[in-house]
C-alpha positions in Angstrom: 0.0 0.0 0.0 2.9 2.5 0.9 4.4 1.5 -2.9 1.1 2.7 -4.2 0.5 6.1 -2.0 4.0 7.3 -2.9 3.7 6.4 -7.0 0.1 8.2 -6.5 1.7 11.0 -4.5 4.8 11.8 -6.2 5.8 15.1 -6.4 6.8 15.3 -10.0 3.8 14.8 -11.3 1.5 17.3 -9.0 3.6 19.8 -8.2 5.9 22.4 -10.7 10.0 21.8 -10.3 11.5 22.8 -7.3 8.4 22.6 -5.5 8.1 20.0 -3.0 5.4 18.7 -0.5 7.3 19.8 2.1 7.2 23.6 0.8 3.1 23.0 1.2 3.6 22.8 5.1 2.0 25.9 7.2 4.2 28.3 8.7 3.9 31.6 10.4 4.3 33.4 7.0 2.1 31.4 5.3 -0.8 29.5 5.3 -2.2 26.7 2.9 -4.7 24.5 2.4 -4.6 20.9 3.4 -6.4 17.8 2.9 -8.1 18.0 6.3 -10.2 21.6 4.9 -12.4 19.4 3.0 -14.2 17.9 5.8 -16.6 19.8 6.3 -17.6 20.2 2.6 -19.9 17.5 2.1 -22.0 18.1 5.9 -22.0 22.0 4.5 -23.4 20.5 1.1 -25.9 18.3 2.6 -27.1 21.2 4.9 -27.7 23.8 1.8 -29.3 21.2 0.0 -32.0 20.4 3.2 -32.4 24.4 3.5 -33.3 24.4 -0.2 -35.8 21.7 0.0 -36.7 23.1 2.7 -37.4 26.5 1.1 -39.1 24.9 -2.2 -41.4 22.7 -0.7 -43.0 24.5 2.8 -41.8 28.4 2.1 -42.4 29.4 -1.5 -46.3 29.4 -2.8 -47.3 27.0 -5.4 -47.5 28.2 -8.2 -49.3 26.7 -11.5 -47.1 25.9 -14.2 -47.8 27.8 -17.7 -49.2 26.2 -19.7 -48.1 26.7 -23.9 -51.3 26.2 -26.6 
């Protein structure tokens, strides 16, 4: 498995030359994003999709459909 996660990772494919994973770490100069920040994007997902059902079904008035002749 660690064969696999390293040829998946490697750093020549996803990153431009003298860049390195290790240049990706957080410091006090700089901040990036890790892998951990998407965590909460499927629960925040799932929530705006309830609010708009929400919203669709119970809050806005039915209203009839047009009909073309």
């Amino acid at each position: 498995m660690a064969g696999i996660l390293a040829w998946f990772w490697n750093e020549r494919f996803w990153l431009p030359h003298n860049v390195t994973w290790a240049d990706l770490k957080n410091t006090d100069e700089a901040t990036f994003p890790q892998a951990e920040d998407l965590y909460l994007a499927c629960p925040l997902a799932f929530c705006i999709f309830m609010i708009r059902l929400v919203f669709e079904r119970w809050l806005l008035p039915s209203q009839p459909k047009p009909r073309f002749q």
